[in-house]
C-alpha positions in Angstrom: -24.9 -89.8 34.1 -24.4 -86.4 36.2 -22.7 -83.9 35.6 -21.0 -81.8 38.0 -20.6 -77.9 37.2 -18.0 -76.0 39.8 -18.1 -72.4 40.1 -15.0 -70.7 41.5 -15.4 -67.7 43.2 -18.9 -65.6 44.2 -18.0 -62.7 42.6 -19.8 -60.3 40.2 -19.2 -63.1 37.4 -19.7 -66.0 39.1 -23.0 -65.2 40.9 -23.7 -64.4 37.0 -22.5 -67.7 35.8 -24.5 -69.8 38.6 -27.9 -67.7 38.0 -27.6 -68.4 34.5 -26.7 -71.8 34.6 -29.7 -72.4 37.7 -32.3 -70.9 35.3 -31.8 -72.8 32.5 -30.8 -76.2 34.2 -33.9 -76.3 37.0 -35.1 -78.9 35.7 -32.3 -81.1 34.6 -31.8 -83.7 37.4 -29.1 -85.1 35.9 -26.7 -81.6 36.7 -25.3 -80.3 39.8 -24.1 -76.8 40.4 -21.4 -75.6 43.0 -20.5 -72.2 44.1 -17.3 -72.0 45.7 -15.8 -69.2 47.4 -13.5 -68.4 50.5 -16.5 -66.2 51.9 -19.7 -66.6 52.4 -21.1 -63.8 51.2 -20.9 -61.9 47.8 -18.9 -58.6 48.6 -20.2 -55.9 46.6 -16.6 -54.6 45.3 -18.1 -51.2 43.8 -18.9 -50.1 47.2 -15.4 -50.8 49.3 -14.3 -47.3 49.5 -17.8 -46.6 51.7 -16.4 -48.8 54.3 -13.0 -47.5 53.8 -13.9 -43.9 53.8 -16.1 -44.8 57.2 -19.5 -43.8 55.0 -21.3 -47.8 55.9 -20.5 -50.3 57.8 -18.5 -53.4 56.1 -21.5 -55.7 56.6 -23.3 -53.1 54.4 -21.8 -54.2 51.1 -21.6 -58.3 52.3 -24.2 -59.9 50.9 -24.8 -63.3 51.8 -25.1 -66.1 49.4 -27.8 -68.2 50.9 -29.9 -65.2 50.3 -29.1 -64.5 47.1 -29.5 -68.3 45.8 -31.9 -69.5 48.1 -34.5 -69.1 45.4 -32.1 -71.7 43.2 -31.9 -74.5 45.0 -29.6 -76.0 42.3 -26.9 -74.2 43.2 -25.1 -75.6 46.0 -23.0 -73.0 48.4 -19.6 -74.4 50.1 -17.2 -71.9 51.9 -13.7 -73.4 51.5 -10.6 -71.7 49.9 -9.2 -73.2 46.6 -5.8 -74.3 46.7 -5.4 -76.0 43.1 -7.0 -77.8 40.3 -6.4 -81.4 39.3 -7.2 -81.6 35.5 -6.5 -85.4 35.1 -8.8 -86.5 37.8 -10.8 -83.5 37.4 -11.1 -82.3 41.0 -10.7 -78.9 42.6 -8.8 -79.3 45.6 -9.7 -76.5 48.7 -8.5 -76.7 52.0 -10.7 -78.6 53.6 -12.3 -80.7 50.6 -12.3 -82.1 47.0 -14.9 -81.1 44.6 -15.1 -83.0 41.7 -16.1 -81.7 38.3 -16.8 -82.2 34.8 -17.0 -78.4 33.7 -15.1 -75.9 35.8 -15.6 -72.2 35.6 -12.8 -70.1 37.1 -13.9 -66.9 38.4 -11.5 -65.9 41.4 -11.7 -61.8 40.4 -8.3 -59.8 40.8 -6.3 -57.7 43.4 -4.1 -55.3 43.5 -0.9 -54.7 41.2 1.7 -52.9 42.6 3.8 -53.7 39.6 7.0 -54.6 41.7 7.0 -51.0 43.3 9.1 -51.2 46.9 7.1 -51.1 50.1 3.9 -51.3 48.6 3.2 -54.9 50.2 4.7 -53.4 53.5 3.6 -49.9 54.1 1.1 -49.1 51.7 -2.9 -50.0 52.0 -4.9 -51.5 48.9 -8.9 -51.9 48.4 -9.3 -54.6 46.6 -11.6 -56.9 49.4 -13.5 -56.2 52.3 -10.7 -57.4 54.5 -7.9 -54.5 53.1 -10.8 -51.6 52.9 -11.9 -53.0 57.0 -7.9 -52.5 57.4 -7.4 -49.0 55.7 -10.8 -48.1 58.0 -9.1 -48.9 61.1 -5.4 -47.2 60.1 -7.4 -44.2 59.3 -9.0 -43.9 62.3 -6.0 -44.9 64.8 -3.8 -42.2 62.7 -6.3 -39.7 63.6 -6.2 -40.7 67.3 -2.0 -40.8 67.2 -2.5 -37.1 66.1 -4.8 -36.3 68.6 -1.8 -36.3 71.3 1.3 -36.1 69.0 3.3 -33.1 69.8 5.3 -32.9 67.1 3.4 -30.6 64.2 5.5 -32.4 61.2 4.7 -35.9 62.7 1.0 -34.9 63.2 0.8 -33.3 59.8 2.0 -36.9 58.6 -0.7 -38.6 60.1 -3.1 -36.8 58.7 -1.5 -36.9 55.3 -3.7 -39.6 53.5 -2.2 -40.0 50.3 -4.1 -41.9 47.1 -1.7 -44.0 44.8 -3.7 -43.6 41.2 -6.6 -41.3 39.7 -8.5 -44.3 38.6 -12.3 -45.2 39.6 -11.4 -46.4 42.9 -8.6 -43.8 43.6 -11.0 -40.7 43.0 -13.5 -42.7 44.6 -12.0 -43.3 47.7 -10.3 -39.5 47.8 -14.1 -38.4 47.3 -14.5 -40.3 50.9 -12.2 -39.0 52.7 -12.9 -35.3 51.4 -16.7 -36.1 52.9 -15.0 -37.9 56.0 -11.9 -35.1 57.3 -14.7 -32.8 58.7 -16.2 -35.8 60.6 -12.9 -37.0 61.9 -11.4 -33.9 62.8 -14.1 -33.1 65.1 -14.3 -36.3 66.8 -10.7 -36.4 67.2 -10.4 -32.7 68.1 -8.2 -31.8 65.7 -7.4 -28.9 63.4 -9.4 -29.5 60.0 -6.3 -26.9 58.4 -3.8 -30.1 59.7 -5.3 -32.5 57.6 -4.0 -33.2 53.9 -5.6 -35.1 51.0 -3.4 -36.0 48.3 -3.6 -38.1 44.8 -0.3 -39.2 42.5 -1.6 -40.4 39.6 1.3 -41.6 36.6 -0.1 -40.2 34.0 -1.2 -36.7 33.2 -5.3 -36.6 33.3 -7.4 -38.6 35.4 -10.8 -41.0 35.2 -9.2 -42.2 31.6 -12.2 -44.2 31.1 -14.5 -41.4 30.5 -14.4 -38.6 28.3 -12.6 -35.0 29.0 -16.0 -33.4 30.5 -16.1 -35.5 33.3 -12.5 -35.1 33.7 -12.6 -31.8 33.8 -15.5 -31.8 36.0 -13.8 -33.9 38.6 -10.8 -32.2 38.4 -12.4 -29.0 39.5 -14.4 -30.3 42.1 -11.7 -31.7 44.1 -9.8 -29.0 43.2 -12.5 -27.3 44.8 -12.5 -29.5 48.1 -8.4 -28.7 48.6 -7.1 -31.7 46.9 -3.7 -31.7 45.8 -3.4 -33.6 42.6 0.1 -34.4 41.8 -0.3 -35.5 38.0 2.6 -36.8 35.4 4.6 -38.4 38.6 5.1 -42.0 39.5 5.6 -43.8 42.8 9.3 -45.1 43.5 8.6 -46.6 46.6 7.0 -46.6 49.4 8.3 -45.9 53.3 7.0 -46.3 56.5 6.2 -42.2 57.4 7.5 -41.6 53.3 5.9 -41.5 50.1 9.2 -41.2 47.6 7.8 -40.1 44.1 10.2 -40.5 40.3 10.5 -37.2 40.5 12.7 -36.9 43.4 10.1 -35.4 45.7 9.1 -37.0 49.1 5.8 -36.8 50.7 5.9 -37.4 54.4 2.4 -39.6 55.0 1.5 -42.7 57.3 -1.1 -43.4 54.9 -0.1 -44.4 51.6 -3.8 -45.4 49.4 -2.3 -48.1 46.6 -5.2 -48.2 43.5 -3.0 -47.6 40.7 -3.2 -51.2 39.1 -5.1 -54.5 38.7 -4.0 -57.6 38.2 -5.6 -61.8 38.2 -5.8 -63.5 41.8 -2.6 -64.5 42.6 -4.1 -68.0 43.5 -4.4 -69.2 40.2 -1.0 -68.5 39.3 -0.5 -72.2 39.9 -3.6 -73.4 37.8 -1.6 -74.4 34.6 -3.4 -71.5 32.2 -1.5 -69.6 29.8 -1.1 -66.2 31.4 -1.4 -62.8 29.7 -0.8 -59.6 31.0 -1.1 -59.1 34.8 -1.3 -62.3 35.3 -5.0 -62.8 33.7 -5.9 -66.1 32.6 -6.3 -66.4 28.6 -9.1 -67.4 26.8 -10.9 -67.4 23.6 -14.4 -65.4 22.4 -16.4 -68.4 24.3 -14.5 -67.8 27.8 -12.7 -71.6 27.0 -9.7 -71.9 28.8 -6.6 -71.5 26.5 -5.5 -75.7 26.4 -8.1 -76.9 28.9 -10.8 -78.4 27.8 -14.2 -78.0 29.5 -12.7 -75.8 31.7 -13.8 -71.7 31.2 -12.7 -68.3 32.9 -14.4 -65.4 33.4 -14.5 -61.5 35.7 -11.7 -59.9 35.9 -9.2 -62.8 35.8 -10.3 -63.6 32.0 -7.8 -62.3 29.3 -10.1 -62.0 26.0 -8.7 -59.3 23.3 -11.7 -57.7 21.6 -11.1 -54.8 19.2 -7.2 -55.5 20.0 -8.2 -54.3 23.8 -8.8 -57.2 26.5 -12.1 -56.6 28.5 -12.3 -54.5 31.1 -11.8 -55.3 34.7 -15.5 -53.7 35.5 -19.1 -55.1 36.8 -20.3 -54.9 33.6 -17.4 -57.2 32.2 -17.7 -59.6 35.2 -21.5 -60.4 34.2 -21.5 -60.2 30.9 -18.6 -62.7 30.8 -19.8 -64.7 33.3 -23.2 -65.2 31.2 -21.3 -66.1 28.2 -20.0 -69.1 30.4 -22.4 -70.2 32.1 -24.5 -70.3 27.9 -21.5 -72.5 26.4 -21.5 -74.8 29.3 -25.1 -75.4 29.1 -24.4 -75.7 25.0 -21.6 -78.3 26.3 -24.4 -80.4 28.3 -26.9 -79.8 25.8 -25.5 -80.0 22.4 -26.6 -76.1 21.7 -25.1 -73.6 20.2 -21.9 -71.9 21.3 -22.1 -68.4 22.3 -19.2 -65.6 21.6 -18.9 -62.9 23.9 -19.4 -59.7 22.9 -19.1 -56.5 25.5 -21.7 -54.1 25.5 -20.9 -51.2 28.3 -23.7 -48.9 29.2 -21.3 -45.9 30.4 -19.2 -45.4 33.1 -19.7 -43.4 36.4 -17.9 -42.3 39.4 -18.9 -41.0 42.6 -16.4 -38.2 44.7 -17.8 -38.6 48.2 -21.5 -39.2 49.0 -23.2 -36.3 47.0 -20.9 -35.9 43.8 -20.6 -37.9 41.2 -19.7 -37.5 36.9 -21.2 -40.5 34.8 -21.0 -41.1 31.0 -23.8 -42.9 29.8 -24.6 -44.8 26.9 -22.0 -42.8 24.8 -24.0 -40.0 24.7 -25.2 -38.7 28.3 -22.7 -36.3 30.6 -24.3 -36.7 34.2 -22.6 -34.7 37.2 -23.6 -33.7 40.7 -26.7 -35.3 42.1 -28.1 -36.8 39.0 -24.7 -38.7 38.8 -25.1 -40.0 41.9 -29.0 -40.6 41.8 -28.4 -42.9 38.6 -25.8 -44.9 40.1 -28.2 -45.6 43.2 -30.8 -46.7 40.8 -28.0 -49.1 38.8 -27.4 -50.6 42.2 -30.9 -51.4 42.9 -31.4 -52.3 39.2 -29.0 -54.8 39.8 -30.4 -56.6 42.8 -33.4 -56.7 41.2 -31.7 -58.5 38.5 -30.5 -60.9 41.1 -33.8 -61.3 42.7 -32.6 -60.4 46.0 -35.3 -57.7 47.4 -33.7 -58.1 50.5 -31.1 -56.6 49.3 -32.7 -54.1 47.6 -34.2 -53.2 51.6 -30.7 -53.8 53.0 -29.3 -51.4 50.5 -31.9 -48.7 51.1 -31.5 -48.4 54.5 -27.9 -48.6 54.7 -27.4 -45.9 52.1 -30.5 -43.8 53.0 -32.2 -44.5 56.3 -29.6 -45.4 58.8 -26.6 -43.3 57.4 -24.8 -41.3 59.6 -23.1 -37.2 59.3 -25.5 -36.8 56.8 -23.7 -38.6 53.9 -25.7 -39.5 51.1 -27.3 -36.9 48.2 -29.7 -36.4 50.3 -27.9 -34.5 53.2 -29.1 -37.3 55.4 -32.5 -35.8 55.1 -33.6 -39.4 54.6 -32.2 -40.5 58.0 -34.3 -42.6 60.4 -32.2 -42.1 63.2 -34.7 -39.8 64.5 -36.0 -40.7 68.6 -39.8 -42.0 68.0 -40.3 -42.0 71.6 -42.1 -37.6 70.6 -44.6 -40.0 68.4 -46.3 -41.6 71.2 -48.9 -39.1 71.3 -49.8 -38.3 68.2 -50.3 -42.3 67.5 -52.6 -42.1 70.6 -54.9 -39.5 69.4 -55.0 -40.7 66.0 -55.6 -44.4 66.9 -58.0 -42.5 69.0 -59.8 -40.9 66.4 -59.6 -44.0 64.5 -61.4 -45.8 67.5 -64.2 -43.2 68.3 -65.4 -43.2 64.5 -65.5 -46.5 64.6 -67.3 -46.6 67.9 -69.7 -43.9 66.5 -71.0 -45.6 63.8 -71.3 -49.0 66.0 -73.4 -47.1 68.3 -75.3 -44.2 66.7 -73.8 -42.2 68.9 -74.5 -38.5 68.5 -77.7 -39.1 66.5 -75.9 -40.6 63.6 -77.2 -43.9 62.3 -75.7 -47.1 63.1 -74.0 -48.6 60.3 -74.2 -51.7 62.0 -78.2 -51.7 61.8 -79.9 -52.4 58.5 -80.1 -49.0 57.2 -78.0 -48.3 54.3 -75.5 -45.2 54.8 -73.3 -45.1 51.9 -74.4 -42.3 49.2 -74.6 -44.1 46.6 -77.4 -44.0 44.2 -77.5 -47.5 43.0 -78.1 -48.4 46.8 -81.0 -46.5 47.4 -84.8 -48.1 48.1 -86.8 -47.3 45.1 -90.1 -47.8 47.2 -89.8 -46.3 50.7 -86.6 -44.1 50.5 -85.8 -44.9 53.8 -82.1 -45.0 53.0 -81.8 -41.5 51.8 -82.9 -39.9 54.7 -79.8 -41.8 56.8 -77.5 -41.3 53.6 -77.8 -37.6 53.8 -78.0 -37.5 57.1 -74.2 -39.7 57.5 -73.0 -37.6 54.3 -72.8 -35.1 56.7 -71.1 -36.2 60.1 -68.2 -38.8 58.2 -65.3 -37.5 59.8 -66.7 -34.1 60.3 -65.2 -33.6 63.8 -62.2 -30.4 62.9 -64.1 -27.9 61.4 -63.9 -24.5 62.4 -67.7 -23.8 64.3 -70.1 -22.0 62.2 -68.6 -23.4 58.8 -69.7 -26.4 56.5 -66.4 -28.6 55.8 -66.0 -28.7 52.2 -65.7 -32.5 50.8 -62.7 -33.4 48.8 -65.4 -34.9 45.6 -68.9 -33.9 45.9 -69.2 -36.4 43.1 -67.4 -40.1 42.7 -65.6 -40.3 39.2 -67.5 -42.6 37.0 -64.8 -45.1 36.6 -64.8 -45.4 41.0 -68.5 -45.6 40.9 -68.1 -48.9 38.3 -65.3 -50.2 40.5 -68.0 -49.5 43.3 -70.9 -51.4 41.7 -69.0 -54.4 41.1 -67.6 -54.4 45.0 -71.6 -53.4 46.3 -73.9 -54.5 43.7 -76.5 -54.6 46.0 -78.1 -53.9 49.6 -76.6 -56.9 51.0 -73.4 -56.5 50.2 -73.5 -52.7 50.8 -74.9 -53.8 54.6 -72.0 -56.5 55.2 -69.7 -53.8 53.9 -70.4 -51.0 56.0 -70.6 -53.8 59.4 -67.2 -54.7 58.4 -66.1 -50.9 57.7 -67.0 -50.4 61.5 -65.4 -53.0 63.1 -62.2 -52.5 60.8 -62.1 -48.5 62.4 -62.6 -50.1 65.9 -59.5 -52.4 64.9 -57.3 -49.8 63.3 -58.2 -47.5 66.7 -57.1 -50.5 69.1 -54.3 -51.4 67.4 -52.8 -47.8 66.9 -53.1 -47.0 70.4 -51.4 -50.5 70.9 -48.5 -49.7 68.7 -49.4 -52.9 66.6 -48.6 -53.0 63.2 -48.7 -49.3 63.4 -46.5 -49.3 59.4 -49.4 -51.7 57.6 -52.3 -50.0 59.5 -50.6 -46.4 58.6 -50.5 -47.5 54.3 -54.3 -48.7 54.9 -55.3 -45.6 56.5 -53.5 -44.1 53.1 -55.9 -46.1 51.2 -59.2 -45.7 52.6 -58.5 -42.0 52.4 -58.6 -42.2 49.3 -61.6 -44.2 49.2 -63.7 -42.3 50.5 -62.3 -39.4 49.1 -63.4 -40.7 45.6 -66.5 -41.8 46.8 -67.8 -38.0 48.2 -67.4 -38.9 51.8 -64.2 -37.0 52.7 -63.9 -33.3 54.2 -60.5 -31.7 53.6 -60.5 -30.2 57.0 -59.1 -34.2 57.8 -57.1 -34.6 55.3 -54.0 -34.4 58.1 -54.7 -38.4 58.3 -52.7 -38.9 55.5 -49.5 -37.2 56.5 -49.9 -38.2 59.9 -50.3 -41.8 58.6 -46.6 -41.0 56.7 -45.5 -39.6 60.0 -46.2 -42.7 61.8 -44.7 -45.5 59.3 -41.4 -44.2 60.7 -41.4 -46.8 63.6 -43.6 -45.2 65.8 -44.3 -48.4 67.1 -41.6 -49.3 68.7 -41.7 -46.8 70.9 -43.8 -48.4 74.2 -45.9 -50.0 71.7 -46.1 -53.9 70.2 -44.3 -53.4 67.6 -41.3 -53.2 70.0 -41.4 -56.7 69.9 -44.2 -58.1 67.4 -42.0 -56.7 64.4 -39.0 -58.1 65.1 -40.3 -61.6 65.9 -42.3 -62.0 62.5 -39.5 -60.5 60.9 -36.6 -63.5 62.0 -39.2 -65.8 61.1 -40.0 -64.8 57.4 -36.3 -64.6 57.2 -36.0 -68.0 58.6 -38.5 -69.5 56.3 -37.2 -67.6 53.5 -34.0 -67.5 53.5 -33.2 -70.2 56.2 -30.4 -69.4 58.6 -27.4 -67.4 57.7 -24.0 -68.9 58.1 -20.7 -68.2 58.3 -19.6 -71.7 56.2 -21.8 -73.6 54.1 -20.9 -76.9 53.1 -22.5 -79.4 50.1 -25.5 -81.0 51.6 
């Protein structure tokens, strides 16, 4: 009989949950898997104040489902927004469809708690999805272009009063964007960087409480530092359009009004007939079971689980972790296996203030700050889509955060930006395709009283090649040993080769690739027309990335094998040079690259959509 799993929500712990349970049922026929969610797309929640703050764009941290499970065709992807749960006849009802199911794993996340505070749902801006941090983006922008004409210096200082509710992760996140961001906008809009005003109330009296009192104190200088204004041991009363009112009595007069002081369980499954706990979270015991549900489990931030008195944390780390434990008891359910009990294991905490600043507490032990901070927590991120198996996503994430980022935001300084115009490396891929092409050409013809490699002379200098009766090859082998390449040497002087002598473990990688004068002929015939090729095509613009990583390696082939002067060593960075799109710029690549690259993604991915439905 089959059984039908339903996963709620594509969040950090669902996408868990359904890997997990994919893996291990693949070959079960008898067990179907659906991933529900109101999105298509997996929204990578660390990363909301970059589109907030203006650092990515908000397809950046969207990640769409079909690529990350195309791999598991088990899991079955329908976009649909849940609306309740039927526990009698077992179905989840959405909007427009009923799922049926016989486990159900409830993974809808959280949003934002504004514990009951006035005008927080009506003035103030939360970033708790991509939808609110695409909203506080746009504000942010439009205040800055209501300044640009308002008269009124109170009013315009308003405006560009951006005040953040809470010192939390995301609170000192998001400030850390906009310290990186006011320069930008000020000069775009034309306005008086001096006007501008970053603020952050925070409750209690420290900040970051989830890492220790160095990082605290580190971050606290450091936006300090940057003209911050921390306002610490003061609440939030309410909120006004124009007016932040704090406990204290003091008002701040601000338009934008940042609300990350609290968490709490999607507000959908308030309905969903599970005992709540605190903030709404859904309680469960140490196997994520649904309090008084049976075969029905919770897990990500709307789980409530004490462990060590404390319930787990609303983090990534949590999310998976819980979502795994899940996914194992169901698949114990199915199987008869063994039950699982969760137990958290956090690998540190880290948080980064802007693009190039960052404090991290790893591992219990390891204080991280500045760049190192920040490099690690690149490095998490691309350790986790490699945990996902999405190395499109690794790519998508490189170049958004590296290659195509704009101002100069990343650790980097934007040093790493390919926004560069590769129409200036036209010529150079000309005369090196060139160069490419007349070596080859060269050899084909014995031109300039070299020997043609295409004859049945032996030119590589290889001992184990040589004729032990007539020599006849050594003459031609010193002979070539000489003219390789040796076209940029300064008249009068003897180029010096990189090796005079191939290592001994290249020469018995050698012997097994040439054993013999056959192969050794066929080789260097194919050597030629392969420089010809490389020559053609550079000049074309064709492939000009693959052909640039294989000039890379014969380099260094014939560099080990003694038949490399340094005077041309400049292939090699010019080969780096060139891997930078150069052929896009009135070459083939314009168009060849583009065209093989929708149709790998096609055939690997299939099409991207904006609703997927069960098949």
């Amino acid at each position: 009989m089959t059984k039908e799993i339903v996963i709620v929500g594509a969040g950090f712990a669902g996408v868990s949950a359904a890997r997990t349970l994919a893996k291990k049922l693949k070959k079960d026929k008898e067990v179907n898997i659906t991933l529900i969610d109101k999105n298509s797309f997996h929204t990578y929640m660390t990363e909301l104040h970059e589109v907030a703050g203006g650092r990515v764009e908000a397809n950046a941290i969207k990640y769409d489902l079909q690529r990350i499970f195309k791999k598991y065709p088990k899991v079955q992807l329908v976009t649909d927004k849940v609306l309740r749960i039927d526990y009698d006849k077992k179905e989840v009802i959405a909007e427009h469809q009923t799922l049926k199911f016989d486990y159900l794993l409830l993974a809808m996340g959280g949003e934002a708690n504004d514990f009951g505070t006035p005008g927080v749902k009506e003035h103030a801006f939360t970033l708790w999805s991509i939808e609110a941090a695409e909203r506080l983006h746009d504000h942010i922008l439009d205040a800055c272009q209501r300044a640009a004409i308002e008269h009124d210096p109170a009013k315009r200082r308003a405006l560009l009063t951006f005040t953040v509710i809470g010192a939390g992760f995301t609170g000192i996140e998001m400030i850390g964007e906009l310290i990186d961001w006011v320069p930008i906008l000020a000069k775009e809009y034309k306005l008086d960087k001096d006007e501008f005003s970053l603020k952050v109330v925070e409750a209690m009296p420290t900040i970051l409480n989830m890492v220790t009192e160095k990082e605290q104190t580190k971050a606290l200088r450091y936006l300090k530092k940057k003209g911050v204004e921390l306002i610490l041991g003061d609440g939030v009363s309410s909120v006004e359009e124009g007016t932040l009112n704090l406990a204290s009595g003091k008002a701040i007069p601000t338009y934008t009004a940042v609300w990350t002081a609290g968490v709490k369980a999607n507000t959908d499954t308030a309905d969903f007939e599970i005992e709540q706990a605190r903030a709404g979270r859904l309680v469960a015991n140490e196997f994520m079971e649904a309090k008084g549900k049976e075969n029905v489990y919770v897990a990500g931030d709307l789980v409530y689980y004490e462990e060590n008195g404390q319930p787990t944390p609303q983090i990534v780390q949590a999310a998976e972790q819980t979502g795994h434990t899940a996914a194992h008891n169901i698949i114990a359910a199915i199987t008869g296996g063994k039950k699982e009990a969760f137990k958290g294991k956090y690998d540190g905490f880290m948080v980064s203030i802007g693009s190039k600043y960052g404090v991290a507490f790893l591992n219990n032990k390891f204080h991280l700050s500045g760049f190192l901070a920040m490099a690690v927590k690149h490095l998490i991120n691309l350790v986790y889509f490699l945990s996902i198996s999405s190395f499109y996503n690794i790519g998508a994430y490189l170049r958004h955060e590296f290659f195509d980022i704009k101002h100069k935001r990343n650790i980097f300084g934007g040093m790493t930006s390919s926004k560069g115009n590769n129409l200036w490396m036209v010529p150079l891929r000309v005369y090196f395709g060139s160069m490419w092409l007349f070596e080859g050409l060269k050899k084909a013809f014995g031109w300039f009283g070299t020997t043609s490699w295409l004859g049945n002379d032996i030119v590589f200098p290889f001992e184990w090649l040589k004729d032990p009766v007539s020599g006849a090859s050594e003459a031609a082998t010193e002979e070539v040993a000489h003219q390789i390449f040796a076209l940029n040497y300064t008249y009068g002087e003897e180029p010096m080769q990189v090796l005079k002598e191939m290592p001994d473990w290249f020469e018995a990688i050698m012997k097994i690739m040439m054993p013999n004068q056959d192969v050794a002929l066929f080789m260097q015939k194919m050597m030629t027309f392969l420089e010809i090729a490389i020559g053609l095509a550079l000049i074309a613009g064709l492939f000009v990335w693959l052909i640039s990583a294989l000039t890379i390696m014969l380099v260094a082939m014939f560099s080990l094998s003694g038949m490399f002067y340094w005077v041309n060593m400049w292939f090699v960075p010019v080969a780096i040079a060139l891997m930078n799109g150069a052929g896009r710029a009135f070459g083939l690549d314009y168009w060849v690259m583009p065209w093989i690259g929708n149709k790998l993604d096609r055939w690997i991915y299939g099409k991207p959509k904006h609703i997927y439905s069960k098949k």
